[in-house]
LUMLOLUM-589710 format. One record per residue (C-alpha): residue in one letter; x, y, z. Coordinates in pm, whole numbers, plus 32768, in hexadecimal, padded with zeros to 4 digits. Layout:
LUMLOLUM-589710
AXYZ...
This chain:
LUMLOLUM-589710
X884CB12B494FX87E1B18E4A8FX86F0B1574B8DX864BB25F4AB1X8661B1F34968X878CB2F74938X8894B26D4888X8A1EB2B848BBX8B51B27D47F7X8BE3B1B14913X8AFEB0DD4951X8ACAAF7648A6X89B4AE774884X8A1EAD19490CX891EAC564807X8A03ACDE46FDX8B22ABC247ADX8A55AAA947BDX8AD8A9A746A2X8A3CA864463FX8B74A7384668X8B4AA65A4527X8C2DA58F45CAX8B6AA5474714X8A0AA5CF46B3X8A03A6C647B7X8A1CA82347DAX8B03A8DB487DX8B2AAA4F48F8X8C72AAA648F2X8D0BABAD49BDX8E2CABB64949X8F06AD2149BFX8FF6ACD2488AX8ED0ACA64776X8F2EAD54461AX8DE9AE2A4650X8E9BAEE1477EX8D42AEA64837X8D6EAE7449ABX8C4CAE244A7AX8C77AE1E4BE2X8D07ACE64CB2X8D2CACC24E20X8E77AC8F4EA1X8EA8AAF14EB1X8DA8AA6D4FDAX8D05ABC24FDEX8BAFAC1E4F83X8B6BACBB4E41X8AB1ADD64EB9X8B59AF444E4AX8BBFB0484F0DX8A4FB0C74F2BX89CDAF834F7EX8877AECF4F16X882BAE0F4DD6X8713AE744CC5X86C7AD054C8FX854AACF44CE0X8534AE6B4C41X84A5AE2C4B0DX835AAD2F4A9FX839CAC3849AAX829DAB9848DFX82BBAA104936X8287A89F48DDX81C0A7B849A5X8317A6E0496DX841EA7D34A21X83A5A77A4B6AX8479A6484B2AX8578A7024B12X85CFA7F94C08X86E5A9124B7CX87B6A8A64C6BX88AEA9C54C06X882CAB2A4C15X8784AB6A4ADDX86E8ACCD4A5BX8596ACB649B3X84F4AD2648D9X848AAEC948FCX8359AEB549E4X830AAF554B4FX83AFAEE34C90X8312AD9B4D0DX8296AD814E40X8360ACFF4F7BX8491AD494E9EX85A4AE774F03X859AAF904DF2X869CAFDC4D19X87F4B08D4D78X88F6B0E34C82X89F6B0844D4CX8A01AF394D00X8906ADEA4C2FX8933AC804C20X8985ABEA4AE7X887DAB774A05X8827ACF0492EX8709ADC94932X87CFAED649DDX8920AF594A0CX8A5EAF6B4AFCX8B8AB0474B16X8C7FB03A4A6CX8D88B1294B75X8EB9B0B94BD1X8EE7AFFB4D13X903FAFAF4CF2X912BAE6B4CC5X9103ADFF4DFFX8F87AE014DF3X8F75AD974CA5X9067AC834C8BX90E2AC584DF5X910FAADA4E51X906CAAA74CE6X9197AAF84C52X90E5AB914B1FX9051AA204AB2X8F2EAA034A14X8DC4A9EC4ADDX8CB5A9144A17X8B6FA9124AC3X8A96A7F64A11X8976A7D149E5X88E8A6644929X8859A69647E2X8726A5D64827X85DEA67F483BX85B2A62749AEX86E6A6354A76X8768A77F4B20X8880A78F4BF4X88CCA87C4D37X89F7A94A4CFBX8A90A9104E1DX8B0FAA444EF8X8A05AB3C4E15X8940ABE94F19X884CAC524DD5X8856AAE24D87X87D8AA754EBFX86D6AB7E4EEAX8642AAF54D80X8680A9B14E0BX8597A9CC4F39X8482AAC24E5AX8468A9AC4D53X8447A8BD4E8CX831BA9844F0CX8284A99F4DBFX8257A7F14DCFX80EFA7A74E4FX8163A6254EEDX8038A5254F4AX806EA4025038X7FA4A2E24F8CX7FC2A22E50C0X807AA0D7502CX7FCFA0D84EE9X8141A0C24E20X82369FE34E5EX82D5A0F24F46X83F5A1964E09X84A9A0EE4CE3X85DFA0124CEBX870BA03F4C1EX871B9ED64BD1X85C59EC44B79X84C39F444A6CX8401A0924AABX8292A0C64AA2X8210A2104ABEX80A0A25E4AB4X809BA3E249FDX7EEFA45A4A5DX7E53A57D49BBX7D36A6094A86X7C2BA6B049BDX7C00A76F4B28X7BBFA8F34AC2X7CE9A9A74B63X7D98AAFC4B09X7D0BAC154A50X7CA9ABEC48E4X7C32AA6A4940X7ACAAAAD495AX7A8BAA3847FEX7B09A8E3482DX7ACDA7894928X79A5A76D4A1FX7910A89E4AD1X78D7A8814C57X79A4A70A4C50X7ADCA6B34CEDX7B52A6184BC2X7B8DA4D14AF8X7C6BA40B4A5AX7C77A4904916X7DA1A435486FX7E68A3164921X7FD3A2934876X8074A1654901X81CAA1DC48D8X82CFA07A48E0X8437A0CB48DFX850A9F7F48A5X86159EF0498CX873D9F5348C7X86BBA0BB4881X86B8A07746F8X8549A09E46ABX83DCA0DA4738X828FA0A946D9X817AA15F4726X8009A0E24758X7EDBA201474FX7DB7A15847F9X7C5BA1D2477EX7BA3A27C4852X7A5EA1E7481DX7AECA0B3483EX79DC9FD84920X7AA69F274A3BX7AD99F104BA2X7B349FE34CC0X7BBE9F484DFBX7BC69FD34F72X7C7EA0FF4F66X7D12A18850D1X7DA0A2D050BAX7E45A3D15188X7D7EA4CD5229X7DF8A6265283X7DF2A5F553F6X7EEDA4C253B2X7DE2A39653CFX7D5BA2A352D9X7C22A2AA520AX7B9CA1715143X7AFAA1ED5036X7A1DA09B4FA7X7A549FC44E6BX79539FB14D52X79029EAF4C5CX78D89F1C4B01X78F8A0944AE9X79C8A17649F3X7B5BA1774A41X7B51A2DA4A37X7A62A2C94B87X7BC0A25C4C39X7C37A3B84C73X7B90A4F94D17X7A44A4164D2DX79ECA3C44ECCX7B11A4574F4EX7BF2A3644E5DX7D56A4174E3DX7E50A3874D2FX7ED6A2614E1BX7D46A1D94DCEX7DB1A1CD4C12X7F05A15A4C98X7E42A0304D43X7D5BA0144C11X7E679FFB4AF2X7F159EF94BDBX7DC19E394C03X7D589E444A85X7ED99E154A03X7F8C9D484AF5X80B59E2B4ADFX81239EDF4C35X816BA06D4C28X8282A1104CCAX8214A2654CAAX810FA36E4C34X8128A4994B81X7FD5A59E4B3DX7F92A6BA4A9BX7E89A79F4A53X7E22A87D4901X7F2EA9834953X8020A873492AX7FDBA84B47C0X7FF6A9C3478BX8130AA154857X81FAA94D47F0X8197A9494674X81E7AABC467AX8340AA72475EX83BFA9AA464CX834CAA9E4555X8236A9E74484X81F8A88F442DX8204A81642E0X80A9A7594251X8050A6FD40E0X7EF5A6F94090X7E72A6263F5FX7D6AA7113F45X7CFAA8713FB0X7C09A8564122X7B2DA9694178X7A7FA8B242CFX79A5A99F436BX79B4A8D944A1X7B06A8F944FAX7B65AA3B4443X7C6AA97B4389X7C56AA264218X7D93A9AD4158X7DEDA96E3FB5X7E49A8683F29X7FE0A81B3F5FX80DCA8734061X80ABA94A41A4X8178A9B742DCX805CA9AC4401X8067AA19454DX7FB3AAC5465FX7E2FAAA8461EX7E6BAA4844C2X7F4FA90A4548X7E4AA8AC466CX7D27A8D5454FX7DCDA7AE445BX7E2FA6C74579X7CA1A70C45F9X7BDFA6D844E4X7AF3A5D0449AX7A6AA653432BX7B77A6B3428BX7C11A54B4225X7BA2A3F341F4X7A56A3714231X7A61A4904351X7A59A3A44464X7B4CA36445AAX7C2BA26744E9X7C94A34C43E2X7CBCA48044C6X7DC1A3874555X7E7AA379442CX7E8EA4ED43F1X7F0AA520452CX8010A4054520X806EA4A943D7X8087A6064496X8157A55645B6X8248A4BC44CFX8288A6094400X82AAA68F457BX83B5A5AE45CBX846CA601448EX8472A78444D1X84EDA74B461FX860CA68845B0X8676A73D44A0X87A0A801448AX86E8A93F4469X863AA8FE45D9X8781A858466CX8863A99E45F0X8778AA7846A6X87A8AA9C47EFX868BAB9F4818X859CAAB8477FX8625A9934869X85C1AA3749A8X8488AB064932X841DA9844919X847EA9354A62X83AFAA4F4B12X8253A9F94A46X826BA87A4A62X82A5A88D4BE7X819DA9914BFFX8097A87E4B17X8127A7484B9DX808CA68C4CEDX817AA54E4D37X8180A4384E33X8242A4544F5CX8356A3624ED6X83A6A44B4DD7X832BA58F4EC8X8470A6944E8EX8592A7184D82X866CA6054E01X859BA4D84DEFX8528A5484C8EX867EA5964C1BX86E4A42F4CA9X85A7A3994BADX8626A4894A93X876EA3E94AA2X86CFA2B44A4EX85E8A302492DX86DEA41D4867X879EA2DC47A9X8653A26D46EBX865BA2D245AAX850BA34A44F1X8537A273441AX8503A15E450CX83C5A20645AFX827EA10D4511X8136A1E14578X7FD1A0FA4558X7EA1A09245EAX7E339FA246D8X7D779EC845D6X7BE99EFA45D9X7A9C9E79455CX795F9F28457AX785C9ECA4692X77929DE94652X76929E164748X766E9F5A4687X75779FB24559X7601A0F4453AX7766A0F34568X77F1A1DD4667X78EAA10A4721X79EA9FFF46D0X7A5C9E9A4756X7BBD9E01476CX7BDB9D4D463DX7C8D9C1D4710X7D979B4F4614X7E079C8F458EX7E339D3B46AAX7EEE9C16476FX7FE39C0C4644X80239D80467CX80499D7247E1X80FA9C1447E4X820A9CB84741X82109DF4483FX82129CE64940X83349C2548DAX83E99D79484AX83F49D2F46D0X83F79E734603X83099EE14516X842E9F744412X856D9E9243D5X86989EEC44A4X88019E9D4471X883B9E5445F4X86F19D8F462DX874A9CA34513X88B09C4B459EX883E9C2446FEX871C9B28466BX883F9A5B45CBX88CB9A0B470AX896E98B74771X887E983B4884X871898B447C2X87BC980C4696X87EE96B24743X866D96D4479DX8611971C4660X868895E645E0X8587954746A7X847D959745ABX854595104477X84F493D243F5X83C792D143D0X828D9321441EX817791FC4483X803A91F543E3X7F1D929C4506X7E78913D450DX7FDF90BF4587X7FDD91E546A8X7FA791724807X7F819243493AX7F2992D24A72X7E7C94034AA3X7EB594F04BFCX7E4396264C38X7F5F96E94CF3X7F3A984A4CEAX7E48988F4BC7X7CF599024BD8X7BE4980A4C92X7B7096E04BB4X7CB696FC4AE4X7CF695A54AC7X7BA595364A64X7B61962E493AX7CE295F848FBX7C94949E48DAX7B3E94C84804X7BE69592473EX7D46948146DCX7C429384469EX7B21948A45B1X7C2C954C4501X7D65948844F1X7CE9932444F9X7DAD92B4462FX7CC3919146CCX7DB990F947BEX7DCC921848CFX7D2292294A0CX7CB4934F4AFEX7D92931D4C3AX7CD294684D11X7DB595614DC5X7F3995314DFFX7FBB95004F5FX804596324F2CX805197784E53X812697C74D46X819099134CDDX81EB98714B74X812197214AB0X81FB960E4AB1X820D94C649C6X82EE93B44A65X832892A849A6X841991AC4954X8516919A4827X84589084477FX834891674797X83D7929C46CAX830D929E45B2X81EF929C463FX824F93DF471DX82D2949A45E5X81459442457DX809B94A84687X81AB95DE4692X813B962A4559X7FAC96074586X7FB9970C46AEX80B097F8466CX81B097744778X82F7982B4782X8463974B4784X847C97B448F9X834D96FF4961X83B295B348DBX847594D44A15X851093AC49B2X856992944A74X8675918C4A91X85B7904D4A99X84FA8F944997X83678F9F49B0X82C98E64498AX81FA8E1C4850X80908EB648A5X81138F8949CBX80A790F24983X8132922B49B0X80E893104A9FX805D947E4A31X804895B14B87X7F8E96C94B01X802C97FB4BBCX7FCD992D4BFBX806699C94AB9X7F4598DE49FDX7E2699E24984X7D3498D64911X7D0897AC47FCX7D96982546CEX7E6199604720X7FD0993646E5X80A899184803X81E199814766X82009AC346ECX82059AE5457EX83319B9144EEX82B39C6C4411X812E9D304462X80199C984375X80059D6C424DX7ECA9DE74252X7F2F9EEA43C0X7F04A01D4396X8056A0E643ABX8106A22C438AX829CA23543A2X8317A3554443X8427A3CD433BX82F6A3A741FFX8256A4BC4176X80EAA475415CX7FEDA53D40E3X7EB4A55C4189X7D6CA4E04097
């Protein structure tokens, strides 16, 4: 069709080319001069630009309906969009010529051997495109494609959180991505929902970890009444300086974005501060998110246990299975109610079971096949999306995507940061960290265990040099009357060693330890030296706190007979009690949702 709408018997529609690769997991869009279809779309001679004869591109031309998650991918390549009205900043169709990707449609005319195979000598062109929901790549020498390129570029709204991450991921290491949603009323339609006359909160906060070896992740929703603390926040002012927005002691988590002046580097400080887990990047979106890119991927699937009519949030649904998006999607991942005992915690789980059913849809074949789907998801989610500066264009996201498009859904855990109510409350509004749990959940974050079982993670545990220190905690263990030590604090929290110590001797019976004070010097680990006559009473003490294999260091010579051993609580210890070592499976009672489940909401 043209420019117009008009269509012509010449003309064909590059989305029809695009086919997924079973054999790689991409999808490729063949041009291929020599295809049984007798289709020809347009190529530029070999180092040319693929702009026709009449020049331009319609990239750009048409507005797509989006997903907060295509900013992380940019369409690298050219794509058409969905049917829509030109978007602004973009050139305007011409029917001379489009970059690959569908939506519209090129000529098919003749341009000759020499233009159409040339140097190619009539071989095959693949331009390919990963199938993972967030990586686009630039066809390179696609004038269209680059114009796309730059519009999705200027459709990114990029904050400097001035040092609040730990300045972009590593390949070598785990990921964590902090993914906000501001309950900030923005767009038209919005007026219904969030704060009136605020700059926003924190309303829905997901502690995205992606592991080392790319297998699995886990995400972590933190509640946003959650009662915690907010530390100094400096962040970046328009004119380029620095504003220190102050702490607070005891206030809702939610109050760390939009509240003061706090911009997301201020939550990014706060999840490190309440989690001990560093974040490489941020991602945020608004309410359009929710509704742009439900309706890019057309609908997302929900089961209901039972029918909802919530005059609240609109949401009026029967019992069984739905497609929602638009207002319909925002309305089920917004209600409060609808589900549960209608409070924060089990709007969490609906919309964990609404992110998870997301995920599916966007890797599913029918999503993956579509090319016109694909990019009408890139243009929404980098018009909802607001990302660090790390992460700030196409090619820094596409660079991330690369790294998360291996994990499987099945892989994906979603929970909650584990909570109790307040107890300074006598009606119950807010929440408190519920502290063991929680340090189990975040101990294994921490040291990078996965919430689901993976093939990879299992064989990599089994290795030779973590099995030779396993072996240190086989064999006899002393009784806790026979355990003699030293206490140090090295690292942990101030008094460590003595409520360590009052705690060995109260709850574990171990008399014949002393409090040695602070160490000469900090430890980023605890430590137990002792000597080899002295191993079962480590593998005791190993056992009464939790310590992992690695924190056990054996020497060479033997100790004499009342000599103790010598304990350095490091700055890994959390407090008398809590595990050190991270426990390889969650405790059973966490709350969880796994992304590839059907779940229906109750």
């Amino acid at each position: 069709m043209d420019a117009q709408g008009r269509g012509r018997a010449d003309e064909i529609d590059p989305a029809d080319q695009w086919v997924l690769n079973p054999r790689t997991g991409n999808y490729e869009l063949r041009l291929d001069h020599s295809a049984p279809q007798q289709r020809t779309p347009l190529n530029a001679p070999e180092g040319g630009s693929r702009s026709g004869a009449r020049g331009g591109s319609r990239i750009g031309s048409r507005s797509a309906q989006g997903s907060p998650q295509g900013r992380s991918r940019r369409a690298p390549s050219a794509p058409g969009d969905a049917p829509g009205t030109p978007s602004p900043g973009v050139p305007g169709p011409r029917r001379g010529d489009q970059a690959p990707g569908g939506g519209g449609r090129r000529s098919n005319r003749k341009r000759g051997k020499a233009g159409r195979e040339g140097k190619a000598g009539g071989r095959k062109k693949a331009l390919v495109v990963t199938g993972g929901v967030l990586a686009f790549l630039l066809v390179a020498g696609s004038v269209g494609g680059y114009l796309y390129y730059q519009h999705l570029n200027d459709n990114l709204v990029v904050i400097d959180t001035a040092g609040a991450g730990t300045g972009g991921f590593k390949k070598d290491q785990p990921i964590n991505i902090l993914v906000l949603g501001t309950d900030k009323r923005t767009g038209s339609g919005n007026e219904g929902y969030g704060d009136k006359n605020s700059a926003g909160h924190a309303d829905t906060t997901i502690l995205f970890h992606v592991s080392k070896d790319r297998t699995n992740a886990t995400a972590v929703s933190i509640p946003r009444d959650l009662i915690t603390d907010i530390p100094d926040c400096p962040t970046k002012q328009t004119d380029g300086s620095i504003k220190t927005v102050p702490g607070e002691k005891g206030v809702r988590f939610n109050t760390s974005l939009g509240q003061g002046g706090r911009d997301p580097g201020c939550t990014m400080r706060t999840v490190t501060k309440l989690t001990g887990i560093p974040i490489d990047h941020f991602m945020m979106a608004d309410f359009n998110a929710v509704k742009t890119l439900s309706a890019a991927v057309g609908g997302v699937p929900v089961c209901l246990a039972k029918p909802v009519d919530d005059p609240k949030s609109k949401l009026k649904l029967s019992q069984g299975e739905h497609r929602l998006q638009g207002e319909q999607a925002l309305a089920f991942v917004r209600t409060r109610h609808a589900f549960g005992n209608e409070s924060d915690l089990d709007r969490i789980k609906t919309q964990q079971q609404f992110l998870g059913s997301m995920m599916r849809e966007m890797k599913s074949k029918d999503t993956l096949s579509s090319p016109k789907k694909f990019f009408s998801m890139a243009e929404a989610m980098t018009k909802a999306l607001a990302v660090d500066s790390g992460i700030g264009s196409i090619g820094k996201l596409t660079g991330l995507a690369s790294e998360l498009k291996g994990v499987n859904p099945k892989n994906v855990t979603f929970t909650t940061l584990p909570v109790a109510d307040n107890p300074a409350e006598r009606i119950k509004a807010t929440v408190v960290v519920s502290q063991t749990k929680a340090e189990a959940l975040l101990s294994m974050i921490r040291e990078d265990v996965s919430l689901t079982e993976v093939e990879q993670q299992k064989k990599a545990e089994k290795d030779a040099a973590k099995a030779q220190q396993e072996a240190l905690l086989e064999g006899n263990r002393a009784q806790p009357s026979d355990v003699r030590l030293e206490v140090f604090n090295g690292g942990g929290p101030s008094g460590s060693a003595s409520t360590t110590l009052t705690w060995l001797q109260n709850n574990k019976g171990v008399l014949k330890a002393s409090n040695q004070g602070n160490a000469p010097a900090k430890l980023p680990k605890t430590t137990l030296e002792y000597a080899p006559n002295q191993a079962d009473q480590a593998r005791a003490l190993a056992d009464m706190m939790g310590l992992p294999a690695t924190a056990l260091k054996i020497g060479t010579v033997q100790a004499a007979p009342k000599a103790p051993m010598k304990l350095t609580l490091g700055e890994d210890f959390k407090g008398a009690g809590i595990p050190i070592a991270a426990p390889e499976k969650a405790p059973e009672d966490i709350q969880r949702v796994e992304a590839d489940k059907v779940v229906c909401a109750k």
